[in-house]
N, C-alpha and C positions, 0 to 999 in steps of 0.2 A: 700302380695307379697310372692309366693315361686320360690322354687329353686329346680333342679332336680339335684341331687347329688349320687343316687343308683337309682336303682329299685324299690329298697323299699320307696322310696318316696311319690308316689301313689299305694294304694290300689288296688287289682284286679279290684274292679270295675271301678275304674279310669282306668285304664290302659285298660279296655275292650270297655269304652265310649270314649278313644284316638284312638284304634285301629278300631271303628267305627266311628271316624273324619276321621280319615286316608283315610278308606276307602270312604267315600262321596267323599273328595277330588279328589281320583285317576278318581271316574267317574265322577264329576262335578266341572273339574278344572277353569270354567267360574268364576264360582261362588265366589271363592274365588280370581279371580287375583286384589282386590282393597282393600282386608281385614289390611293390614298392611300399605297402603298410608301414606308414613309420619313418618314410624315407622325407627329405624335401629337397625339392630343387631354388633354386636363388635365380632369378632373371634379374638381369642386373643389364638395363636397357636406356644406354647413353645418347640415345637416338630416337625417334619416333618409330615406331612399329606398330602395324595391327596385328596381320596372319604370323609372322615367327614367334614374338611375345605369345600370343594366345594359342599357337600353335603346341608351342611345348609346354604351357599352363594346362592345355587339355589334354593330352601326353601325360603327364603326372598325377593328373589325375584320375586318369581311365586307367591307370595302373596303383589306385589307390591310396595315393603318396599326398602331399602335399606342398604349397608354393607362398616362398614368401619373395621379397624382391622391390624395385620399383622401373616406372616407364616412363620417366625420364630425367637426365642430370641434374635439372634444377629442385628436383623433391628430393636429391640425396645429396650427401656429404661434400660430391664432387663442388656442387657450388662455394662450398668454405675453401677449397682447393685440396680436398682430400684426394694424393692418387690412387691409382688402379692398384700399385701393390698394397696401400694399408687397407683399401677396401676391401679386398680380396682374403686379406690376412684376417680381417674381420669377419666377414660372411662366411669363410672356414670354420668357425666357432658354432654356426647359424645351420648350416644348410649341408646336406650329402655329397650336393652336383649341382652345379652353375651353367647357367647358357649366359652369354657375356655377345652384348651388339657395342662398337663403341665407332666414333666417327674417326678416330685415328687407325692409321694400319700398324698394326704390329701388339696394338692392346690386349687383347686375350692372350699374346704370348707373352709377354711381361707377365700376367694376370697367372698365368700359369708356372710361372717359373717361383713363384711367391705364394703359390695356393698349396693346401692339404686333401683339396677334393678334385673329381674332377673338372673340366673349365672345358667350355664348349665354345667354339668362335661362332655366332650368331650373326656374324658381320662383321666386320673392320675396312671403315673408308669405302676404296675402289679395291681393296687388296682381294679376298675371300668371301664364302659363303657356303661352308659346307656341307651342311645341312640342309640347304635349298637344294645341294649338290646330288646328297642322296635321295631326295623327293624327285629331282627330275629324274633320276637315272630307275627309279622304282616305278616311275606312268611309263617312261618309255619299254622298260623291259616287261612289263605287265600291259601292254596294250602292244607292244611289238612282238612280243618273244624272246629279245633279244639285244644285246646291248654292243653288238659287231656288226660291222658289213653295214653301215649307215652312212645315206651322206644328209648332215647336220646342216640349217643354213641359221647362222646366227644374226639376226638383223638389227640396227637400230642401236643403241649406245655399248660400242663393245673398248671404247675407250675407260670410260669410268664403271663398266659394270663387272660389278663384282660378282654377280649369279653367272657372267658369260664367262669370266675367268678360272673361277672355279669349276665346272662345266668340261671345259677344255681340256684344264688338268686331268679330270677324271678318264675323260674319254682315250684322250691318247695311250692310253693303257689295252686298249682292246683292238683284235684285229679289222681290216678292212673301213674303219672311218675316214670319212671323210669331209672338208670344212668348207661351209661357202658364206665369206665375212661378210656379210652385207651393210654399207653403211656410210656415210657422206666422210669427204678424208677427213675432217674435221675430228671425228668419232671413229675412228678405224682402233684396230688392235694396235695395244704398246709394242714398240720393236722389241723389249725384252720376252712380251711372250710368242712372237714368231720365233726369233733367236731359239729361244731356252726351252722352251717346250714344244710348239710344233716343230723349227728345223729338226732339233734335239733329236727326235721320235722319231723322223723320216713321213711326218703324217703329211697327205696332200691338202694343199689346201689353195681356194682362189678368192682376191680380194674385190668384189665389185660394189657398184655403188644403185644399181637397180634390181630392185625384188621383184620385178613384173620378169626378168629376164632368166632370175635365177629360179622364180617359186617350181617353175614344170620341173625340174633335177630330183627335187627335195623328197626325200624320205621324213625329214624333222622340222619343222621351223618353228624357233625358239627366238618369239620377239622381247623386244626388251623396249622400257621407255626412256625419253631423253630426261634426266634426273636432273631438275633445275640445282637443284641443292648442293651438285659438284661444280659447275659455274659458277666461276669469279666476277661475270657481268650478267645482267637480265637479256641485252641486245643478242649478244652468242644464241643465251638461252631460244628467245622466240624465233630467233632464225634459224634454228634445228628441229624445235622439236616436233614439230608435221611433216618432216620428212620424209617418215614412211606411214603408212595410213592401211590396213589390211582390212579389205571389204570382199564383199561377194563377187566382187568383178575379177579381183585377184587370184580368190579360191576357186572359184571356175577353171583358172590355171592351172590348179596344181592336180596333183594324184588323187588318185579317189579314194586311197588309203594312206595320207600325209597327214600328220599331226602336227596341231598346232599348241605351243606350250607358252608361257609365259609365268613371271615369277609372281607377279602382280608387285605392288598397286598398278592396274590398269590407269590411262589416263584417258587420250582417244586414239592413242596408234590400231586398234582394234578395234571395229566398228560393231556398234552393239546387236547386228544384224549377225554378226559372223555367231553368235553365242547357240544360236540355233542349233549349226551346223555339226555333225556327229563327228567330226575331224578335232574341231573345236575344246581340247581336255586341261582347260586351264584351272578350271573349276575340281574337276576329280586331281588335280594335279595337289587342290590344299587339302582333299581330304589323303590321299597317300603321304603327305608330309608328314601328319599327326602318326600313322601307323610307323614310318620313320624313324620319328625322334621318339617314340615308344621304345623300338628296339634298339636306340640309340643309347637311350638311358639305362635299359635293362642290362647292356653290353656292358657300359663303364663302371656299372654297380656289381659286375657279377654277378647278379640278381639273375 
């Protein structure tokens, strides 16, 4: 039995033989609408979510499986202060396979350590997001070619964001990347993941704090929004979070083959002008998720 908990869980090659499940799926979704008959998955969702909850809900069931769960802590046990391992120990009894989002880092791995199925990190805190991790890396390699020789610019909350961190992790595994952090010091990257993962790696990488300066470099730009929800104060909050604003005036900067990605919820860092724009694959970014956490599931069930 495993458990997808980082990135780093599976190997490149794993991750390149999922991203080629993925893809069979997207073109031959016949095929697969009877592989999970029988199966169910448990979302067990400590956090608000729309796109990952419903993401891997239509996941299970385009592979003809079914879903029980709930989407949010106060409709489950956790309010009586039931923890994550008796939950866990319980929806074992329940369910095949679990996607697990919780606001503390490390809870899917606890979750996992106490579970009989497998347990999927759906999110924890600022820590991870793996799954978001394999959907971006399945639009870029499926709309680039290719998953080397990129320079990546990540902009806008790479402090608390867990889709940038995760992201990171995966990439530095492949040759020729390279990072352009873009983001007010406020929100800049943890010293432990320059330390530990980029120094680590030997990956290049430059810290700036304007995206008009960086957008012309960029092969990627993977924006991100400033997440009130990890502020301690409101005042922090409204003084960040317009920081970076990506309009047409911007894209006119960049490459005329540069993609733009984001994890969503959009808020306004991305102006609803840019949507037009055929650079613009935030949108096919949720539907490659679904095909994703298809072959996500099909992997951990042996199926």
């Amino acid at each position: 039995m495993r458990h997808l908990l980082s990135p780093l869980d599976f190997s490149v090659e794993e991750i390149n033989d999922l991203l080629d499940l993925a893809v069979d799926i997207e073109h031959n979704p016949d095929k697969y609408k009877d592989a999970c008959k029988g199966k169910k998955i448990a979302t067990l969702f400590y956090e608000p979510s729309t796109r990952t909850r419903l993401s891997f809900e239509t996941a299970m069931l385009n592979l003809g499986g079914n879903v029980i769960g709930f989407s949010d802590a106060n409709s489950s046990s956790a309010s009586k202060g039931e923890s994550v391992a008796d939950t866990i120990r319980l929806i074992s009894c329940y369910a095949d396979i679990c996607a697990m989002r919780h606001p503390k880092e490390g809870a899917p791995l606890v979750a996992s350590l106490h579970s009989t199925i497998p347990v999927i990190n759906a999110g924890d805190g600022g820590h991870q997001h793996p799954t978001q991790t394999l959907a971006d890396l399945m639009t870029i390699r499926s709309l680039k070619g290719r998953l080397d020789h990129l320079t990546i610019g990540l902009c806008g909350d790479l402090k608390f964001g867990r889709t940038v961190h995760s992201l990171i992790n995966a990439l530095v595994r492949y040759e020729g990347i390279k990072f352009v952090l873009i983001s007010p010091p406020e929100l800049r990257i943890p010293g432990y993941m320059k330390e530990e993962v980029l120094d680590a790696n030997h990956v290049e990488y430059e810290e700036v704090s304007s995206l008009d300066e960086a957008i012309g470099k960029l092969d990627i730009l993977y924006m991100t929004r400033v997440q009130k929800e990890r502020f301690f104060n409101e005042e922090d909050y409204i003084r960040l979070k317009d920081c970076y604003i990506l309009d047409m005036t911007k894209m006119n900067m960049a490459k005329p083959d540069m993609l733009v990605l984001h994890p969503l919820p959009r808020v306004n860092e991305i102006a609803v002008e840019v949507d037009n724009d055929p650079r613009a694959v935030y949108f096919k970014q949720v539907q490659y998720a679904v095909y994703v956490r298809m072959a996500l599931i099909l992997t951990l069930l042996n199926s």
